[in-house]
N, CA, C and O of each residue as an XYZ file, in Angstrom:
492
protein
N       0.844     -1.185      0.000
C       0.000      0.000      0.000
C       0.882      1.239      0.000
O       1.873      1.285      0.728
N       0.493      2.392     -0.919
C       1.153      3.526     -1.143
C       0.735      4.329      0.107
O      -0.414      4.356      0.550
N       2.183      5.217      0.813
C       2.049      5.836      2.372
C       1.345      6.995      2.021
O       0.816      7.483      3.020
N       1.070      7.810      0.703
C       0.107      8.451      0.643
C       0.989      9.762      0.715
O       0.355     10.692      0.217
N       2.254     10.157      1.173
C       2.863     11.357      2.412
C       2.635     12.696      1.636
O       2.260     13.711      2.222
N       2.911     12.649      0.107
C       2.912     13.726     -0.632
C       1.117     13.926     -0.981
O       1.105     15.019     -1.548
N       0.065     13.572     -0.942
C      -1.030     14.052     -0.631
C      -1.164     14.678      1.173
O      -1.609     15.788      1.463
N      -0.764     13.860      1.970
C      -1.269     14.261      3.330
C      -0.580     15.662      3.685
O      -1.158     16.397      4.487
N       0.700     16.078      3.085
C       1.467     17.206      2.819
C       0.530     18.452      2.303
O       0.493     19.615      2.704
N      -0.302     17.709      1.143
C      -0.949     18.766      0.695
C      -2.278     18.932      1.249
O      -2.809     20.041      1.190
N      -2.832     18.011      1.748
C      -3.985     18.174      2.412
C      -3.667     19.448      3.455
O      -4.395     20.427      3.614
N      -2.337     19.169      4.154
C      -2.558     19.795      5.295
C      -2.133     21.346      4.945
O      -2.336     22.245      5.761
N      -1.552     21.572      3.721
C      -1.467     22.923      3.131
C      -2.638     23.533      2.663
O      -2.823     24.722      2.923
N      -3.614     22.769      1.883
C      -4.950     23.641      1.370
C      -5.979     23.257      2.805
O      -7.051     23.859      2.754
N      -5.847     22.566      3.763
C      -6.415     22.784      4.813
C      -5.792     24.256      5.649
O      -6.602     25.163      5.838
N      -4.696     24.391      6.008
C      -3.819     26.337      6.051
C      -4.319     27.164      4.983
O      -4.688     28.317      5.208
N      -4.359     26.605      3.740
C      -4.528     27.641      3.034
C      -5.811     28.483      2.863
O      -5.995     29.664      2.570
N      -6.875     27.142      3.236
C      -9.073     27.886      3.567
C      -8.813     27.900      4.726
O      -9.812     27.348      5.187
N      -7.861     28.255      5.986
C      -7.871     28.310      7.102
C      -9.249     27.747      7.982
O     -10.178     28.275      8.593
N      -8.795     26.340      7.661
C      -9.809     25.498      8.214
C      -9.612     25.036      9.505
O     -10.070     23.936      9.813
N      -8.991     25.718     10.319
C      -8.953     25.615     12.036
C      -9.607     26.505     12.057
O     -10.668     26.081     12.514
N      -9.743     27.860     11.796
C     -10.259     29.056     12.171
C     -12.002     28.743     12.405
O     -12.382     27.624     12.063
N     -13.091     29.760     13.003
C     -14.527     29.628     13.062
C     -14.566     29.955     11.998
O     -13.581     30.583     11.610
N     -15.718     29.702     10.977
C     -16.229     30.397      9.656
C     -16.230     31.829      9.915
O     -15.864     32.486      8.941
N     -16.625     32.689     11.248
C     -16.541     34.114     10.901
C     -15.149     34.809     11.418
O     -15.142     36.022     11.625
N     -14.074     34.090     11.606
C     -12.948     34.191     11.691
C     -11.892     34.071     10.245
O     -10.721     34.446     10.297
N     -12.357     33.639      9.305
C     -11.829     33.042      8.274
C     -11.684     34.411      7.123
O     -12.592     34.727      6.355
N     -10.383     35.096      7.205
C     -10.346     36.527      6.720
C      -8.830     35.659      5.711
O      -7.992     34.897      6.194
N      -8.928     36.117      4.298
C      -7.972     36.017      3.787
C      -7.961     34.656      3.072
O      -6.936     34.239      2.533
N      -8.753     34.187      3.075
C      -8.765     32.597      2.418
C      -7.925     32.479      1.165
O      -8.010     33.383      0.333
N      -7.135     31.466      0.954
C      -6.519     31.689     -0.440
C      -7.921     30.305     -1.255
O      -8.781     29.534     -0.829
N      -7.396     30.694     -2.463
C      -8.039     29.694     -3.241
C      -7.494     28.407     -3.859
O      -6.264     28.388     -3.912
N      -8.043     27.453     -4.281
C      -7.519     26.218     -4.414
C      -6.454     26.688     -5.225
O      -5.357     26.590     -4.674
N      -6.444     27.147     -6.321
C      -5.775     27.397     -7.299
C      -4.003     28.159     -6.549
O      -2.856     27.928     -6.932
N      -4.465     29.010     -5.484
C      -3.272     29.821     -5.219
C      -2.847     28.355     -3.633
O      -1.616     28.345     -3.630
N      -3.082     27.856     -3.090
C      -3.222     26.870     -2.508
C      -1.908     25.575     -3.394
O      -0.863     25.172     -2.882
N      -2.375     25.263     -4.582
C      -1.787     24.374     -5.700
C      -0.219     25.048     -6.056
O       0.867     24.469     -6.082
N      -0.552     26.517     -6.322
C       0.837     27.434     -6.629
C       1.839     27.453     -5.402
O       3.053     27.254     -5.406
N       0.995     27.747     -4.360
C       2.052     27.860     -3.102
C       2.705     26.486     -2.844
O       3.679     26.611     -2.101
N       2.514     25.442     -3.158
C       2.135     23.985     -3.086
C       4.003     23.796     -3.578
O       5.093     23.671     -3.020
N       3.349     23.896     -5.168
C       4.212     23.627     -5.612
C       5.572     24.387     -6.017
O       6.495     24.155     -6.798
N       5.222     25.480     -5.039
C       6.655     26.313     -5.046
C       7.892     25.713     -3.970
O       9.107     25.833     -4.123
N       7.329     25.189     -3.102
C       8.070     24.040     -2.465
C       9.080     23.222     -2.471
O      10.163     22.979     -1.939
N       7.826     22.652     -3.810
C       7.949     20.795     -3.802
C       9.450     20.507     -5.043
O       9.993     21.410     -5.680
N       9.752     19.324     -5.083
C      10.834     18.963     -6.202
C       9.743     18.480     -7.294
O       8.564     18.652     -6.984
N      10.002     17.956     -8.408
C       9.855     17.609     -9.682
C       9.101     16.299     -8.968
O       7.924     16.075     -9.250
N       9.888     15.368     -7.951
C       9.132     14.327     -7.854
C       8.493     14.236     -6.973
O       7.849     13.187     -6.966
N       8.277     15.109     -5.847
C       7.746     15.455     -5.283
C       5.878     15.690     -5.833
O       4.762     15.282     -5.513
N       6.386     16.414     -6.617
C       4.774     16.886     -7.259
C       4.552     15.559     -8.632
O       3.497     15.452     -9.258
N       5.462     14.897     -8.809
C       5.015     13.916     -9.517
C       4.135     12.437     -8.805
O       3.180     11.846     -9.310
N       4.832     12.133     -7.512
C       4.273     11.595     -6.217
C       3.157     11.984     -5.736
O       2.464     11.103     -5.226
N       2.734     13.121     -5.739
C       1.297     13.862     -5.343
C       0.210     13.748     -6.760
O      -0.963     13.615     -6.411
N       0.360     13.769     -7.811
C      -0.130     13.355     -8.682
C      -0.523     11.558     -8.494
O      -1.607     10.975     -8.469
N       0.608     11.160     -8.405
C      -0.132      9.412     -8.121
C      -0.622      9.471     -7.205
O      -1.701      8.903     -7.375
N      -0.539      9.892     -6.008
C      -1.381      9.770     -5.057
C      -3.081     10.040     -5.081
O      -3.971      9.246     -4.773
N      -3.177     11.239     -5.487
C      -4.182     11.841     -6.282
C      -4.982     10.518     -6.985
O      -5.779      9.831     -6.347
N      -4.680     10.309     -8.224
C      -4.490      9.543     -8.595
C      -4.909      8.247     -8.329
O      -6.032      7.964     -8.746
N      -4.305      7.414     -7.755
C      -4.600      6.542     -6.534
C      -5.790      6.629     -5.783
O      -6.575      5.718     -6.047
N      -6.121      7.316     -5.055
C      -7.222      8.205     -4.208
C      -8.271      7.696     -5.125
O      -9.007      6.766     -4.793
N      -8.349      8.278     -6.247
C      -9.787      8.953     -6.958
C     -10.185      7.226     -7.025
O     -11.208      6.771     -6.513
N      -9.068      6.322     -7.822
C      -9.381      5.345     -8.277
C      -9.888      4.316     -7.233
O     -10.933      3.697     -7.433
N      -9.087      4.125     -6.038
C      -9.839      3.587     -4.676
C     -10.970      4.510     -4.599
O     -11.592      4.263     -5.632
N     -11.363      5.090     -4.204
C     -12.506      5.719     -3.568
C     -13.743      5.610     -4.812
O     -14.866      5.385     -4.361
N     -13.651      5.730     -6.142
C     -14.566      5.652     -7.007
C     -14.668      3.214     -7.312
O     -15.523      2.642     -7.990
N     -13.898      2.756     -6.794
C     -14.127      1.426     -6.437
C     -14.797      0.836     -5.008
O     -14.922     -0.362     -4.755
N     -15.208      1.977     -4.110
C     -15.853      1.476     -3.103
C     -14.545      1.372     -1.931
O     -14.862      0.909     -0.836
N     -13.618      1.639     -2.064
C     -12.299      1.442     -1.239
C     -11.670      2.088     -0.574
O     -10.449      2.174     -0.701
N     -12.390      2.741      0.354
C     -12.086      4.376      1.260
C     -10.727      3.733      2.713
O     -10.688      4.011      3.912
N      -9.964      2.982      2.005
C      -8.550      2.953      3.019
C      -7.945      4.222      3.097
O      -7.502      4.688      4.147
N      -7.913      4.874      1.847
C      -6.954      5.717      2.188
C      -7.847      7.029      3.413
O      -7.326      7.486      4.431
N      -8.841      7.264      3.041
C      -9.710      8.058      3.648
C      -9.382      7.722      5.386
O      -9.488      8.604      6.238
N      -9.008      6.417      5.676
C      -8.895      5.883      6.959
C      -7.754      6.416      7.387
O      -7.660      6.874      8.526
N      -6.256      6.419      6.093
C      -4.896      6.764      6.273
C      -4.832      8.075      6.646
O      -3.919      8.454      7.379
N      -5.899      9.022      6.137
C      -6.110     10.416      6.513
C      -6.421     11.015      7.714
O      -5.859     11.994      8.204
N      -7.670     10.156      8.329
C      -7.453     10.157      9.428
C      -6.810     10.324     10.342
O      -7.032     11.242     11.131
N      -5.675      9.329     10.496
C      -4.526      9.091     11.269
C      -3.738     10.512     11.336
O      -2.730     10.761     11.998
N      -4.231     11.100     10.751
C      -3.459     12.637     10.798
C      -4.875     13.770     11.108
O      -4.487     14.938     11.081
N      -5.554     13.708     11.232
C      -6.924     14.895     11.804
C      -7.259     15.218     10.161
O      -7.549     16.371      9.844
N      -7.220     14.440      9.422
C      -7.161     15.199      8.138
C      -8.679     14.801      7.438
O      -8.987     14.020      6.537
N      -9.444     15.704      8.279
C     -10.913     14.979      7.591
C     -11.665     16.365      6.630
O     -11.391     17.511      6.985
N     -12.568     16.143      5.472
C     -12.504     16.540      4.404
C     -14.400     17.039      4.410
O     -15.245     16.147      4.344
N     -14.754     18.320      4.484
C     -16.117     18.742      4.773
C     -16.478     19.515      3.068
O     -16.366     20.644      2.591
N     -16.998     18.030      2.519
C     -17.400     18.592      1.589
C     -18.136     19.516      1.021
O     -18.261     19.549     -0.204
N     -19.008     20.815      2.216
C     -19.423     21.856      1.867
C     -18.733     23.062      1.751
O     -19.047     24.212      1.443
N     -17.783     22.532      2.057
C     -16.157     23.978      2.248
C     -16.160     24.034      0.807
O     -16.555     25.118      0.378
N     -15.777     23.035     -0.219
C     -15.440     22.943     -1.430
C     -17.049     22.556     -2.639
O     -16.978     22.073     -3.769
N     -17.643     22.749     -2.293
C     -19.031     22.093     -3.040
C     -18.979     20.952     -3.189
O     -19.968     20.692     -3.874
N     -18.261     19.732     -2.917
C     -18.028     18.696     -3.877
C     -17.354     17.578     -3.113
O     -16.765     17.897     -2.080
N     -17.361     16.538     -3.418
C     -16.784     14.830     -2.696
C     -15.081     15.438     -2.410
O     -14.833     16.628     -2.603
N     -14.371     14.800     -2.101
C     -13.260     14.926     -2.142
C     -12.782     14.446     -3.415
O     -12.288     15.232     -4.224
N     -12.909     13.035     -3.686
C     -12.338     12.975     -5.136
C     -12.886     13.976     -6.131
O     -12.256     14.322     -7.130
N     -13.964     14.379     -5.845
C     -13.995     15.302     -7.135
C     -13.526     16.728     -7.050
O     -14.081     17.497     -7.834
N     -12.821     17.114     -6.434
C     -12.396     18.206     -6.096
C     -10.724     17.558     -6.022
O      -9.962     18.498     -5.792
N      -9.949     16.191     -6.158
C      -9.020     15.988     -6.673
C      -8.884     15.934     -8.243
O      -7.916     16.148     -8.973
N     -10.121     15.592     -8.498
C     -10.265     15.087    -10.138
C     -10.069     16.790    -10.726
O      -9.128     17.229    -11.388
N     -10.976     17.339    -10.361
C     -10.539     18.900    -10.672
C      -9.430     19.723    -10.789
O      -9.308     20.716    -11.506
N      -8.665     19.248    -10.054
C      -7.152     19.816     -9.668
C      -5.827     19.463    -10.654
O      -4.821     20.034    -11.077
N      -6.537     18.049    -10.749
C      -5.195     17.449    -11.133
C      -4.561     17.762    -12.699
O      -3.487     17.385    -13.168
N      -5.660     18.614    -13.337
C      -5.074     19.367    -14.562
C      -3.814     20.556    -14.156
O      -2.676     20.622    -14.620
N      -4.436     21.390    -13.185
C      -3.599     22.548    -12.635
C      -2.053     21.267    -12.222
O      -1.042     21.307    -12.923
N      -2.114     20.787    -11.653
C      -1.015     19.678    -10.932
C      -0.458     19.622    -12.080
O       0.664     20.123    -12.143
N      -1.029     19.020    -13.320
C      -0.367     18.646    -14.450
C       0.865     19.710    -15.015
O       2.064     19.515    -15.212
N      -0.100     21.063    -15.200
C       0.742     22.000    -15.871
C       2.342     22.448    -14.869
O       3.411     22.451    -15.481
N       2.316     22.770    -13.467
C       3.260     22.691    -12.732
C       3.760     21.424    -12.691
O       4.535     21.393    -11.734
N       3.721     20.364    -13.230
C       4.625     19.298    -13.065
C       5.273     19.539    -14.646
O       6.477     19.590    -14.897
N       4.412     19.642    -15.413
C       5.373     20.096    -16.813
C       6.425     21.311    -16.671
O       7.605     21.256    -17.019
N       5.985     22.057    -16.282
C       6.989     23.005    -15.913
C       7.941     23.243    -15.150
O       8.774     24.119    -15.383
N       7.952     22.252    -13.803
C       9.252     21.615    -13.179
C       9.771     20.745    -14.041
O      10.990     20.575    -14.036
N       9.076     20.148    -14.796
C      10.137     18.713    -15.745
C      10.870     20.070    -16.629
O      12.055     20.132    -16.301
N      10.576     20.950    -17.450
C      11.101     21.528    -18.392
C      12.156     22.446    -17.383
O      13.048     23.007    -18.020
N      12.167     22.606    -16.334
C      13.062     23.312    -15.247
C      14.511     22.738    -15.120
O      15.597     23.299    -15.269
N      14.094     21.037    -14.697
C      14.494     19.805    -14.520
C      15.597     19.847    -15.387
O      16.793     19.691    -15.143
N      14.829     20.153    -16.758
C      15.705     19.397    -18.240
C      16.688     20.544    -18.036
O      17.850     20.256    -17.747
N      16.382     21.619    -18.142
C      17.044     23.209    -18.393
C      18.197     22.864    -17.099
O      19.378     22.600    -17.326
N      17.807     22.904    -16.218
C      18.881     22.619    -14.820
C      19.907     21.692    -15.696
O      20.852     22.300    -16.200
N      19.794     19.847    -16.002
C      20.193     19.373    -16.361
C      21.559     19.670    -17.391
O      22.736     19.339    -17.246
N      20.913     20.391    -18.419
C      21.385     20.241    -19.568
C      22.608     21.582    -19.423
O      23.667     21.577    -20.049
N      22.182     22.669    -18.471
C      23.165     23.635    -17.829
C      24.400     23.045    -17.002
O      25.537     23.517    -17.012
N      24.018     22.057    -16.367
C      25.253     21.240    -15.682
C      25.768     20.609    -16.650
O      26.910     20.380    -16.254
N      25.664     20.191    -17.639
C      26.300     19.361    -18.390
C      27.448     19.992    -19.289
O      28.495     19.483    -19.686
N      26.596     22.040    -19.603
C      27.701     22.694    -20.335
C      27.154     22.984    -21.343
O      27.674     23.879    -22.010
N      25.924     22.352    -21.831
C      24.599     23.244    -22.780
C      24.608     24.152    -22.477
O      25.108     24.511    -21.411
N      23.996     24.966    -23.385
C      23.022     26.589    -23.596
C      22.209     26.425    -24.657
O      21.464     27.338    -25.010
């Protein structure tokens, strides 16, 4: 079984990021999923955010088979998921994302290559 670590990472960032400890009329400054995903992946390494993608990934495909383990693995960390914060299930509010995920993982790989090909003595 996959440990999940690079989703529970991000859970617990877009959980900071809708400042979801706070009361609802305490909640000043909310970022949005989208700036949530950016801050995310300003972070992370190449495989890092490639790992959060399978996880993702992973997730949608257990949970749309009837197979909510990982939902249990979440747990184990306070990491529980109020689908009226976001309109929507949790997987579908991963399924949503994971385009944005896509484009920042292309753009660390093309970072990746550029880094690469600079150590080597390219231009």
């Amino acid at each position: 079984m996959r440990g999940y670590m690079e989703l529970i990472h991000f859970m617990k960032h877009l959980a900071d990021g809708v400042l979801d400890y706070l009361p609802e009329d305490q909640r000043v400054g909310q970022l949005t999923v989208d700036q949530v995903i950016e801050e995310w992946m300003q972070g992370k390494s190449y495989f890092a955010a490639r790992s959060l993608r399978n996880d993702l990934i992973s997730y949608i495909k257990l949970y749309k088979s009837g197979d909510y383990s990982v939902d249990e693995i979440l747990s184990w960390y306070d990491l529980s998921f109020i689908p009226e914060r976001f309109g929507c299930e949790e997987w579908e509010l991963f399924t949503s994302i994971l385009c944005s995920i896509d484009v920042h993982i292309e753009r660390k790989r093309k970072d990746l290559l550029i880094k690469g090909f600079g150590w080597l003595g390219f231009r």
